[in-house]
C-alpha positions as CSV (number, residue, x, y, z in Angstrom):
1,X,2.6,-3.3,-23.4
2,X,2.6,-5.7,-20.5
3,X,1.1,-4.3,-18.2
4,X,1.7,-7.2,-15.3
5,X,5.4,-6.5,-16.3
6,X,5.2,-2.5,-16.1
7,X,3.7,-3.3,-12.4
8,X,5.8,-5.6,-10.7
9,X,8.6,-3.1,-12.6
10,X,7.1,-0.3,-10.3
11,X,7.1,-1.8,-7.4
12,X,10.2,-2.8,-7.5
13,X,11.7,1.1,-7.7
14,X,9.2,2.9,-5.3
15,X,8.9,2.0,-1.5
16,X,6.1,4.2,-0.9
17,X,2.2,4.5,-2.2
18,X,-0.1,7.3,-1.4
19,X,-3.4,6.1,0.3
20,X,-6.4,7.7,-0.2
21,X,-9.1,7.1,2.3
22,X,-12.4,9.0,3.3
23,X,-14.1,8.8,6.6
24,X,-17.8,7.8,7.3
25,X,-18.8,11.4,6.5
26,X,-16.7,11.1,2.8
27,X,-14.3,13.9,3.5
28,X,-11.2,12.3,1.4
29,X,-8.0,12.4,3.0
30,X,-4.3,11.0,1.2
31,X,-1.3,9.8,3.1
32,X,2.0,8.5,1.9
33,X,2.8,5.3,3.6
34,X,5.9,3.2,3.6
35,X,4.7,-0.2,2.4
36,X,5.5,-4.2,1.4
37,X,3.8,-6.3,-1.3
38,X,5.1,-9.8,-2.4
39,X,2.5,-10.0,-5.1
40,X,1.3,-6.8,-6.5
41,X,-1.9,-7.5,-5.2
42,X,-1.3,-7.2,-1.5
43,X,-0.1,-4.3,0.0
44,X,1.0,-4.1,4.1
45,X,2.0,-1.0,6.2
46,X,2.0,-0.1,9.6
47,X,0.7,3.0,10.6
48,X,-0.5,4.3,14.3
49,X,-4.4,3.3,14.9
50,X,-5.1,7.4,15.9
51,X,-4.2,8.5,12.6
52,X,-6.5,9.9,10.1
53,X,-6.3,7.2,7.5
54,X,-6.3,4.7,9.7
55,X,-9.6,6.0,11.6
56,X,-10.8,6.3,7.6
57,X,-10.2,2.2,7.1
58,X,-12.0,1.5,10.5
59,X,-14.9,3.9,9.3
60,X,-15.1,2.9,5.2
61,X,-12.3,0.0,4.0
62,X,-12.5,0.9,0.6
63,X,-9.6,3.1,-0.5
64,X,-7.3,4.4,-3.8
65,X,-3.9,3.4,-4.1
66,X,-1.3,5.0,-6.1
67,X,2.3,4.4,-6.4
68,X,4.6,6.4,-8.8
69,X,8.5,7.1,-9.7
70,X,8.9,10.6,-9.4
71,X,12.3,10.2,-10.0
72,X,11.7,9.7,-13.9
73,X,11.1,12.8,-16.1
74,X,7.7,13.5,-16.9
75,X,7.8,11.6,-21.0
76,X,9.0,8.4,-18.7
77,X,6.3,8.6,-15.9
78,X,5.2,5.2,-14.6
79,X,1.9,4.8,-12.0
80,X,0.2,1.9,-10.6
81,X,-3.4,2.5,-9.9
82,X,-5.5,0.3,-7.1
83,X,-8.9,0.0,-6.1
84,X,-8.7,-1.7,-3.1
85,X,-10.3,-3.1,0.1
86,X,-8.4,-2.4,3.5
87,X,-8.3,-3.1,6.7
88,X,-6.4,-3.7,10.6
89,X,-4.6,-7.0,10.7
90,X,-5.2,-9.2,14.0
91,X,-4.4,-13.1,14.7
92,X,-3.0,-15.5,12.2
93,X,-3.0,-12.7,9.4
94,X,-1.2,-10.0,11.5
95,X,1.5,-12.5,12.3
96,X,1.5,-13.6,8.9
97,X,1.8,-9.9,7.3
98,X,4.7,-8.8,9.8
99,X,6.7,-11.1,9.0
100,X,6.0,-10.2,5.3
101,X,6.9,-6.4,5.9
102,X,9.4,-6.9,8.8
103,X,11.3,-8.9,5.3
104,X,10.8,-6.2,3.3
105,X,12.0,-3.9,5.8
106,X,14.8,-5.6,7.0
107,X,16.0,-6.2,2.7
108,X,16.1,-1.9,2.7
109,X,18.4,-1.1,5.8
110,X,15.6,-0.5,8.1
111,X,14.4,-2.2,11.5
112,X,13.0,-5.6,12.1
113,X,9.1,-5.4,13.5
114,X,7.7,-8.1,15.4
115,X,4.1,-9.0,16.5
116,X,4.4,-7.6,19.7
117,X,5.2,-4.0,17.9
118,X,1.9,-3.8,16.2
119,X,-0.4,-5.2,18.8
120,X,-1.1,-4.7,22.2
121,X,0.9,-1.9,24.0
122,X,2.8,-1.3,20.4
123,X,3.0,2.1,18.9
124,X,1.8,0.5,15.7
125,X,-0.9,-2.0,14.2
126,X,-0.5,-3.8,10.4
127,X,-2.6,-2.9,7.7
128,X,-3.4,-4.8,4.8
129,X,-5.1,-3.4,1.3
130,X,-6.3,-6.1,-1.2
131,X,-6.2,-4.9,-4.7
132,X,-10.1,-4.9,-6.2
133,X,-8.8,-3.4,-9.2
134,X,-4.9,-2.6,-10.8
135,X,-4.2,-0.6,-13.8
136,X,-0.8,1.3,-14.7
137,X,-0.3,4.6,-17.1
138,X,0.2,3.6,-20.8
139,X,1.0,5.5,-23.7
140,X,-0.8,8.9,-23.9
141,X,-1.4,9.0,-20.5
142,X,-4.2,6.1,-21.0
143,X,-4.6,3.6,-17.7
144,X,-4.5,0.3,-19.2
145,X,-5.5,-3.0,-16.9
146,X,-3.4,-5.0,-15.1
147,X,-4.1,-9.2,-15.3
């Protein structure tokens, strides 16, 4: 199986991930977030700072990742599974990762976001997860490395 394959193949059918996160206190919490990744690797979202998750990253940056096609009957189910290291975007990387995502966005019929949405007086701020760890769901429901 390649798995490297199996993963970009995944990401290219699902447009959301669920995030788990767990505060300072290690109370988990999951949220399904809307999300852009040029390299499987990298993962960007925008979510409101007040949120639980996002209070979560502020609190502990280390967080799951999960992204699945639940569209597929259950003998076809493909995951991608991430370890991952997250945290708020600012300067140079913010501007870099909106443009990323406001791509990404843009490409599936949605709006355009620009720096001044996720800074400032925005509604939103850009959140980036860096993949620690990446494995996808092999035959008989194994989880088998990815790279």
């Amino acid at each position: 199986m390649d798995t490297e394959a199996t993963a970009r193949e995944i990401l290219a059918a699902n447009r959301y991930m669920v995030l788990g996160t767990a505060g300072a206190d290690g109370v988990p919490w999951v949220s399904p977030v809307w999300f852009a990744s040029e390299d499987g690797e990298t993962f960007l979202w925008i979510s409101k700072p007040g949120t639980r998750h996002s209070r979560n990253i502020a609190a502990r940056p280390e967080v799951a990742i999960v992204v699945f096609d639940s569209s597929v009957h259950s003998d076809d189910a493909a995951a991608l599974y991430l370890s991952a290291v997250a945290a708020e975007l600012d300067g140079a990387e913010r501007d870099e990762a909106v443009a990323v995502y406001s791509r990404a966005s843009e490409a599936q019929g949605l709006g355009r976001f620009t720096t001044e949405d996720v800074s400032g007086d925005g509604r939103w701020r850009m959140y980036r997860a860096t993949a620690t760890e990446r494995s996808v769901l092999g035959p008989g429901d194994e989880r088998l490395p990815v790279g």
